[in-house]
C-alpha positions in Angstrom: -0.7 14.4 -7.0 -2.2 15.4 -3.9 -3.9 12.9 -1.7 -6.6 12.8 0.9 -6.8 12.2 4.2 -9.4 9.6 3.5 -6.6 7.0 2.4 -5.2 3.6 3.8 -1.5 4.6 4.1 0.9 1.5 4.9 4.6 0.9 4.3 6.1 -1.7 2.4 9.6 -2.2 4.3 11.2 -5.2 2.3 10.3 -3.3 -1.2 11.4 0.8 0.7 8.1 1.8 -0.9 5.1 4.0 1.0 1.4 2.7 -0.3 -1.7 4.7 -0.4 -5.0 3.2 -0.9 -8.1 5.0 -1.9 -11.5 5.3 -3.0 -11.4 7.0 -6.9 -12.5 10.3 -7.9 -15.6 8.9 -9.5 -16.3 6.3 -6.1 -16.4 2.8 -8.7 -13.1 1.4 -7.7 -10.3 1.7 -5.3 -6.5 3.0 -6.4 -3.1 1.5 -5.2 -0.6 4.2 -4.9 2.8 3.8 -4.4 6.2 6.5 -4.3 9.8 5.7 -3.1 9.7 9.4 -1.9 6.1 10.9 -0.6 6.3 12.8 -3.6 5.9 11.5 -6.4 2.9 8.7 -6.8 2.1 6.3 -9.0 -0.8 4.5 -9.9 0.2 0.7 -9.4 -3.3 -0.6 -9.5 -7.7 -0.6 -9.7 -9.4 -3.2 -7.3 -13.1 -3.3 -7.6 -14.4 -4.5 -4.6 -13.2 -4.1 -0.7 -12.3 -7.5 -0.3 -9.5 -7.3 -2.3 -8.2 -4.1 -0.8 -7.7 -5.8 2.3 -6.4 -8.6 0.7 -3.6 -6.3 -0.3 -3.4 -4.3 3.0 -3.1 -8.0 4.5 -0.5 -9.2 2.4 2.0 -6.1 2.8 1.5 -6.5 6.7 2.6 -10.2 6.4 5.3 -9.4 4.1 6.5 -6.7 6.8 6.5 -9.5 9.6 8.3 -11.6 7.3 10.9 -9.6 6.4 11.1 -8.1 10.4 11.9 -11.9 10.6 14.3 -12.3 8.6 15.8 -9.3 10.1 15.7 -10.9 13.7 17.0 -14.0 12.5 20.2 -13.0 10.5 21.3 -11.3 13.9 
């Protein structure tokens, strides 16, 4: 699948996944994309509304600080 330039693309480093968000084909909803590769993606999920796409985007930047923590903290 071949995705456009008009996405929210974000990296998921505890999980090793990239995540694409995007508006649909139709404009209704947005998608949540994800691939272990750049290659291959998957439709993970449909959110309605804006507010809960950056809900998501929100909670993968946290859980990237979290685990950059955890990182820092082991050394």
């Amino acid at each position: 699948m071949i995705m456009e330039a008009d996405s929210i693309n974000l990296i998921d480093k505890a999980k090793r996944m990239f995540v694409k968000i995007k508006l649909s084909d139709n404009r209704k909803y947005w998608e949540r994309w994800v691939s272990h590769n750049k290659r291959k993606w998957e439709l993970q999920d449909k959110m309605k509304s804006l507010e809960d796409v950056l809900k998501t985007q929100q909670e993968l930047i946290d859980g990237n600080y979290k685990n950059l923590f955890n990182v820092i903290t082991k050394k």
